[in-house]
N, CA and C of each residue as an Amber inpcrd file, in Angstrom:
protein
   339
-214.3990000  35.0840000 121.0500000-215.0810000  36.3670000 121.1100000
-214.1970000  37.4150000 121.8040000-213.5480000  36.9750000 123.0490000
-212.4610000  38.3490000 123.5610000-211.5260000  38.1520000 122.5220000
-210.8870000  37.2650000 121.4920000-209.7650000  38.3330000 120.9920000
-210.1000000  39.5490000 119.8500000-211.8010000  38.9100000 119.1480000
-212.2150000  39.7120000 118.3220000-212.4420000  41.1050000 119.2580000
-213.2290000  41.1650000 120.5400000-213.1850000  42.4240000 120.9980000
-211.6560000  43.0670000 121.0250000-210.9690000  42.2150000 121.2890000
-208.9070000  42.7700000 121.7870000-209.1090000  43.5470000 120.4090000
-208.7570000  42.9040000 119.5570000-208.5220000  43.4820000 117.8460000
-209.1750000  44.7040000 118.0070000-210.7510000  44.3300000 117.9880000
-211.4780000  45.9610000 117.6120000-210.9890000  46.6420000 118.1880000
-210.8400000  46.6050000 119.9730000-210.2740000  47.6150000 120.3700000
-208.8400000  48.8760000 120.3320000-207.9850000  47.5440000 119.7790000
-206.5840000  47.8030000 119.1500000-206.9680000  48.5420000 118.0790000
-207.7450000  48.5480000 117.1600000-207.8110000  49.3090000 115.7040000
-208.4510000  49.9310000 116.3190000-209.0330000  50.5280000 117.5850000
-209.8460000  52.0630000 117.6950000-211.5250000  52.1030000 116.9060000
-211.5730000  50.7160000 116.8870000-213.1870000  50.4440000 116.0240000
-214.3980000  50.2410000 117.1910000-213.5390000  50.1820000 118.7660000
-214.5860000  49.9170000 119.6050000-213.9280000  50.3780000 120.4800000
-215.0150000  51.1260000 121.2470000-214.6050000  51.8280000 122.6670000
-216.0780000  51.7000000 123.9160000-215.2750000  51.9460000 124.7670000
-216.9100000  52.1080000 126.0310000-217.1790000  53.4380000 126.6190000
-218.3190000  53.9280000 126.7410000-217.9970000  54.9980000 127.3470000
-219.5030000  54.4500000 128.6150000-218.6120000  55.1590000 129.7780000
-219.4770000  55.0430000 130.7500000-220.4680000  55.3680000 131.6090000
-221.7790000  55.3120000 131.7220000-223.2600000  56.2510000 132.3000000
-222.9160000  56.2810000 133.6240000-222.5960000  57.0940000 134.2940000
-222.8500000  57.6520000 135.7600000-223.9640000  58.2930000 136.3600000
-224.6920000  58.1300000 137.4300000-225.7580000  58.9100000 137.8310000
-225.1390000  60.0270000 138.1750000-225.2900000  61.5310000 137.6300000
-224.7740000  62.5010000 138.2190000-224.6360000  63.3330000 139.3670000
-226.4390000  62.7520000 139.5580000-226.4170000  62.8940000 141.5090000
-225.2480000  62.2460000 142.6180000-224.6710000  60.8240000 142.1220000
-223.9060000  60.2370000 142.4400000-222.1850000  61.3920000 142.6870000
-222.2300000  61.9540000 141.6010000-220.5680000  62.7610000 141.8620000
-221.2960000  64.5170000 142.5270000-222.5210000  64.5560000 143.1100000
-222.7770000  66.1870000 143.2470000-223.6740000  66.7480000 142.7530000
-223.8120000  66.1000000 141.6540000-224.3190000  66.9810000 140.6670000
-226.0760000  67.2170000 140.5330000-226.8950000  68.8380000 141.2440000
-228.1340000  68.6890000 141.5990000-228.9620000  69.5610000 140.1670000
-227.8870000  70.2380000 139.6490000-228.2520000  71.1050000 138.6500000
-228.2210000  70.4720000 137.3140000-229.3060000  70.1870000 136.1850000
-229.0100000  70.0810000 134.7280000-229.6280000  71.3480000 133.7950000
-228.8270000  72.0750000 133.1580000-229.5760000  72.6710000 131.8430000
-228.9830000  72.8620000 130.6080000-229.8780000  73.5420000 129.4090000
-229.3610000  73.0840000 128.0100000-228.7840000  74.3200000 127.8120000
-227.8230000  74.6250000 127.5950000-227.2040000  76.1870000 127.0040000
-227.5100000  76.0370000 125.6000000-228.4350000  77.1170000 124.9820000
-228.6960000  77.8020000 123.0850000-227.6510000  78.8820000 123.4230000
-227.1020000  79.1550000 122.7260000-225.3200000  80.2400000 122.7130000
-225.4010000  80.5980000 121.1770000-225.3520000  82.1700000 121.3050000
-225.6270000  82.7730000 119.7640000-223.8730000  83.1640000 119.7570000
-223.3400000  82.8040000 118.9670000-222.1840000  83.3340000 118.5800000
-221.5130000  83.7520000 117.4960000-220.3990000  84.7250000 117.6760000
-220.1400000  85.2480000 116.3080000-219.3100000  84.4710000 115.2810000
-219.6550000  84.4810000 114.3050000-219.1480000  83.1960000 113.4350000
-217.7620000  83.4190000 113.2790000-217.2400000  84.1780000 113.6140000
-215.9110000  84.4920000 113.2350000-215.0770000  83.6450000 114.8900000
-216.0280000  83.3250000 115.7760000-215.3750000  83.1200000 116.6140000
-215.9500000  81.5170000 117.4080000-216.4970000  80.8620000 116.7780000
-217.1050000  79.7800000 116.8960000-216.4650000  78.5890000 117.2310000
-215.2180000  78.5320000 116.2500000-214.3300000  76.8240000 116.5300000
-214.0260000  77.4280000 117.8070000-213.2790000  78.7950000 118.0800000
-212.5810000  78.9110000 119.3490000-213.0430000  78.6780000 120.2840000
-214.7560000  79.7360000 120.5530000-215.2790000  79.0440000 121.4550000
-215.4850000  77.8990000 122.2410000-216.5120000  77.1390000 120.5540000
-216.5100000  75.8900000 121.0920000-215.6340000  74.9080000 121.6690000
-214.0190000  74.7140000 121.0670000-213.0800000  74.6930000 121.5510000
-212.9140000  74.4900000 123.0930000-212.6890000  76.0480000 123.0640000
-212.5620000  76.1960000 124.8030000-213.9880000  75.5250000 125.4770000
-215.3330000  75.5380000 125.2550000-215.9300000  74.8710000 125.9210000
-215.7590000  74.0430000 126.3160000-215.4390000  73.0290000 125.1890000
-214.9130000  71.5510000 124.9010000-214.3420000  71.4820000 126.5090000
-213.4030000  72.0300000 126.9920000-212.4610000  71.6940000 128.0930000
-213.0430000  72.2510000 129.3390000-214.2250000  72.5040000 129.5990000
-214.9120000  72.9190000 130.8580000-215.6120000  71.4100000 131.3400000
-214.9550000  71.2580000 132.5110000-215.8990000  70.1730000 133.4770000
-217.3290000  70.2780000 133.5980000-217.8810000  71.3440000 133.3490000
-219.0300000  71.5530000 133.7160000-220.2850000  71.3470000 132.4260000
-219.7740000  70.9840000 131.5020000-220.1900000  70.7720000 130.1740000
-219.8950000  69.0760000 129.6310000-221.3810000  68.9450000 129.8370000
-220.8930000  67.0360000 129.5580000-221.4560000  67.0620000 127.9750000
-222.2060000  67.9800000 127.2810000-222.1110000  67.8110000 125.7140000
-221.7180000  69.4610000 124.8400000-221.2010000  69.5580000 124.1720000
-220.7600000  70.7860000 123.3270000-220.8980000  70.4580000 121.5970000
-221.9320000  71.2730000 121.1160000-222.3340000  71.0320000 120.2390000
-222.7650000  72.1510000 118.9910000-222.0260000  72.1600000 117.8980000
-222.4420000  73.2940000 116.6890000-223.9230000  73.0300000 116.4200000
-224.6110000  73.9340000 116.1220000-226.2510000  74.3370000 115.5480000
-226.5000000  74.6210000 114.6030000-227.5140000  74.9390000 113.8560000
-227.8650000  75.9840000 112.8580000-229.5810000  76.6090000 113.2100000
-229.6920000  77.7140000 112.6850000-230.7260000  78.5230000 113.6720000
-230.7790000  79.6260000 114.3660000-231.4340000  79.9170000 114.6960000
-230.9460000  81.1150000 115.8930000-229.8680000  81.1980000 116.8940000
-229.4070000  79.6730000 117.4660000-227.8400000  79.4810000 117.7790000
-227.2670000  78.8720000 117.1450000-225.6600000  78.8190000 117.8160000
-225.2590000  78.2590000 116.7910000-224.1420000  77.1320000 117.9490000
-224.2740000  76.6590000 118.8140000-223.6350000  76.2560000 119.9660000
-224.7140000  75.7280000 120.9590000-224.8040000  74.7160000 121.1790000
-225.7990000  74.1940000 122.3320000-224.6340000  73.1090000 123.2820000
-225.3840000  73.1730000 124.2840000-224.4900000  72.9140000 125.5160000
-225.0020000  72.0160000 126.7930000-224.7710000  70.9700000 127.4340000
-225.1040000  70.3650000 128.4110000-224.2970000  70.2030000 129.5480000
-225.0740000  71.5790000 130.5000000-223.9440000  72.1400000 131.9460000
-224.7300000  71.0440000 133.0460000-224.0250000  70.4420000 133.6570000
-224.1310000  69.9390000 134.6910000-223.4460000  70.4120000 136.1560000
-224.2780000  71.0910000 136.9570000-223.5020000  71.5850000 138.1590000
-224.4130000  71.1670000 139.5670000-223.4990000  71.0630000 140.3860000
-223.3910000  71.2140000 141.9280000-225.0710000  71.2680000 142.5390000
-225.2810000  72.7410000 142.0210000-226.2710000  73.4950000 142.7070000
-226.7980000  74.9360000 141.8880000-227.6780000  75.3070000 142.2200000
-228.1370000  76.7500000 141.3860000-227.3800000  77.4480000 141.4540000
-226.9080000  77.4650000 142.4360000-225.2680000  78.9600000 142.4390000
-224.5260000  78.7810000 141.7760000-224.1010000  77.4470000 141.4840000
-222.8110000  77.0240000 140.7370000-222.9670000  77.4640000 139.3790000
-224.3200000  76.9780000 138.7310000-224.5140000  76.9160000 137.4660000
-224.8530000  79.2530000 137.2960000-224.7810000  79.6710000 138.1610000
-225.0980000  80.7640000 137.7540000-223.6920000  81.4880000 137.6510000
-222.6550000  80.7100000 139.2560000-221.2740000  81.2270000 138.5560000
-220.9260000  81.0760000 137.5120000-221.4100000  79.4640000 136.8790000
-220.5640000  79.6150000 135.6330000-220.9800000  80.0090000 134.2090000
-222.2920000  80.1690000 134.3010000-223.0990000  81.6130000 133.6800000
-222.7200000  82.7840000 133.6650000-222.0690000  83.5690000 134.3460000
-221.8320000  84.9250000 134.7470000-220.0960000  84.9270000 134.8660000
-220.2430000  84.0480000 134.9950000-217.7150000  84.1350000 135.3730000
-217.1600000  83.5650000 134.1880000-217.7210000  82.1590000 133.8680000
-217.3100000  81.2860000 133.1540000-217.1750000  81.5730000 131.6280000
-218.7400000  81.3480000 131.1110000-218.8640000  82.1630000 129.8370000
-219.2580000  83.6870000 129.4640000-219.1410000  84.6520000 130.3730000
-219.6860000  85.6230000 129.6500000-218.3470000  86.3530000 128.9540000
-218.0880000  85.9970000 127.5610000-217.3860000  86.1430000 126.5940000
-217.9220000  87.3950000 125.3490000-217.5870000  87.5880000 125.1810000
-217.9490000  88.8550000 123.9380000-218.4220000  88.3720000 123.1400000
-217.8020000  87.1420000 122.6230000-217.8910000  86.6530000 121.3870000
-219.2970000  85.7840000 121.4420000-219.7280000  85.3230000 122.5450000
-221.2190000  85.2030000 123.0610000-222.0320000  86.0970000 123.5550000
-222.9190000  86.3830000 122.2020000-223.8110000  87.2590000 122.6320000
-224.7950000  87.2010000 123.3250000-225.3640000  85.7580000 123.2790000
-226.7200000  85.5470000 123.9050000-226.3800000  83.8760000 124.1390000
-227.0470000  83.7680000 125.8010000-227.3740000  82.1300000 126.0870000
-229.3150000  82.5560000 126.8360000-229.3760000  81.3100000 125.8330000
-230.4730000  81.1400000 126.5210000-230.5660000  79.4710000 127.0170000
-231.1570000  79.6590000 128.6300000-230.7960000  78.5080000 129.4710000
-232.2810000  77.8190000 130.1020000-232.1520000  76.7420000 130.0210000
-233.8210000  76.1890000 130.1860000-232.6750000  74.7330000 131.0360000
-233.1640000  74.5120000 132.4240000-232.9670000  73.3220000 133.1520000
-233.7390000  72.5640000 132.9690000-233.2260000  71.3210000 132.8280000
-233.7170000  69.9400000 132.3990000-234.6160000  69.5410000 133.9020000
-235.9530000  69.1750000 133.5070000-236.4090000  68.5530000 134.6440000
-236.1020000  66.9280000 135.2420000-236.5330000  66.4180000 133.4560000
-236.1390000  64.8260000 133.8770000-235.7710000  64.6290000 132.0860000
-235.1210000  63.7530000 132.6010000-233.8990000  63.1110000 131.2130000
-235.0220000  61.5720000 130.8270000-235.8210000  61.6290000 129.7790000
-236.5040000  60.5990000 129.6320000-235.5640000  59.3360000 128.7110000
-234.5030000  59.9740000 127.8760000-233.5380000  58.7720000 127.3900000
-232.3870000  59.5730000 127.3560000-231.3430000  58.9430000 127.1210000
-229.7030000  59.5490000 127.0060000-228.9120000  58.5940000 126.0220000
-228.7880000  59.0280000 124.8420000-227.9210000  58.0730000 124.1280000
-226.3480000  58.5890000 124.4260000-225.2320000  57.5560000 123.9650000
-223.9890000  57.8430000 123.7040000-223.5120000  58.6520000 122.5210000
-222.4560000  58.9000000 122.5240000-222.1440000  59.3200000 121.4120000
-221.7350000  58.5360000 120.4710000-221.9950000  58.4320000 119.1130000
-221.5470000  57.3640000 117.9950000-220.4890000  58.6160000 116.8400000
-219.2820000  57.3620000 117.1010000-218.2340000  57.7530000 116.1420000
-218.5640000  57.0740000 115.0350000-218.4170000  57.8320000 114.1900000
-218.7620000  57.1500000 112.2540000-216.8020000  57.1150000 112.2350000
-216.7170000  56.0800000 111.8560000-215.7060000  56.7550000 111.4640000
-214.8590000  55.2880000 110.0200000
């Protein structure tokens, strides 16, 4: 059975990813960013989201947004710096932000591939 896991892992057919309690690294703040953006400027965005610590999911929509987002921060201040410093971009016209009270399940992410 470990060399079949060795293999999968060698071909990139199996990976782990790991659940942390976020209270554990700081973290007192959760909410969902809806982000209306201009389509002309969307991969970039999202993109650059992609590479913010403070964003543990980044995700295309369809709907009234088009970008949804899972900020994890510090504390209420934090998450408002990075509301107000972080993203306020042109090319985002509108976030609308609703904090998570309690997380009733959390799946991983699944690669099709």
């Amino acid at each position: 059975m470990a060399r079949r896991l060795t293999g999968l892992r060698a071909r990139g057919a199996l990976f782990f990813d790991v659940d942390i309690d976020p209270a554990l690294l700081g973290v007192t703040v959760s909410a969902l960013l809806w982000m209306q953006v201009a389509p002309a400027h969307l991969d970039a965005v999202a993109t650059a989201l992609a590479g913010h610590d403070e964003l543990a999911v980044v995700a295309a929509t369809t709907g009234p947004t088009s970008l949804v987002a899972h900020a994890l921060c510090r504390d209420a201040e934090a998450l408002h710096h990075y509301l107000t410093r972080r993203v306020a971009w042109d090319a985002v016209t509108r976030i609308e932000t609703a904090p998570v009270l309690r997380t009733y399940k959390a799946a991983a992410t699944f690669h099709a591939g």
